[in-house]
Structures are given as C-alpha cells and as structure tokens.
N, C-alpha and C positions, 0 to 999 in steps of 0.2 A: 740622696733622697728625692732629689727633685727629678731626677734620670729614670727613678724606679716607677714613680707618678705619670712620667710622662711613656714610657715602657705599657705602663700596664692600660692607659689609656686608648695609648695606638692599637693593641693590643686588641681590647673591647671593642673599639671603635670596625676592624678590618674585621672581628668576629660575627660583629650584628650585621654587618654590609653582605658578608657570608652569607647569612642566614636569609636576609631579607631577599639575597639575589635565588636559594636554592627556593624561595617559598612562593617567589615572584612567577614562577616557569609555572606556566597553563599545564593542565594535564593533558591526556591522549587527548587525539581530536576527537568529535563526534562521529559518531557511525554514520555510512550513508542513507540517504534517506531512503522511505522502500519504495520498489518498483511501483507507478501506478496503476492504478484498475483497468482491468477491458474494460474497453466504449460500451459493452453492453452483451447482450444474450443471441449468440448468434441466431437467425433466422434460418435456416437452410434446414433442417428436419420438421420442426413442427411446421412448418407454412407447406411442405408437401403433404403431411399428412392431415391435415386439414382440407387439402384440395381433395385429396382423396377419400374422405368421407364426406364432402361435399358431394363427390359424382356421385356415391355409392349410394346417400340418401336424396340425390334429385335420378338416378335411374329408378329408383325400388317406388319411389312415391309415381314417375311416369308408368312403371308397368303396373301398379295398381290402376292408375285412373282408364289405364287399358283395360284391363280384367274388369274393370267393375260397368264403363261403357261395353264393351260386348255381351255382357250378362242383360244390360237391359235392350 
C-alpha cells in the first residue's frame, strides 16, 4: 500500500514537472523590427524645377520692363 502511494506520487510529481517544463518554453521569437524611414524627401527634382520657373518668371518680368521702357 505504502509502495502504491509512493508509485503514484513519484508519478504526479515527474508529470507536473512535465508539464511545468513544456509550459515554461517562450514562444517563437519576435519578428524583426521594420526597416527605418528615409532621412527625408529627396531634393534633386523639385529644387531644379523651381530654379527653372524661377528664370522663366525673372526673364518674362525683364522682357516686359523692356517692352514697356521702349514704348515710352
């Protein structure tokens, strides 16, 4: 009796230690984190087209102040 007691103890005992060890284990790792953002908005198209309606409205405003000096 006392063998069956001690049987069914060890028993319990290695089953909860089981269990404890399958429930202890972390899951997947985390995912990696995401790639960071660009530094920012490149410059290299709008800043030439900028320059260039820049000339286009300081040529058209000098050939007016031409046209309009020759008139008087």
């Amino acid at each position: 009796m006392k063998q069956k007691f001690l049987q069914k103890t060890v028993c319990t005992i290695l089953m909860l230690i089981a269990v404890v060890f399958v429930y202890s284990q972390g899951g997947p790792p985390p995912p990696p984190p995401p790639p960071a953002p660009q530094a920012g908005v490149p410059i290299d198209g709008a800043v030439l087209l900028l320059l260039g309606t820049g000339l286009v409205y300081g040529a058209r405003k000098l050939y007016k102040e031409q046209q309009s000096s020759e008139l008087n």
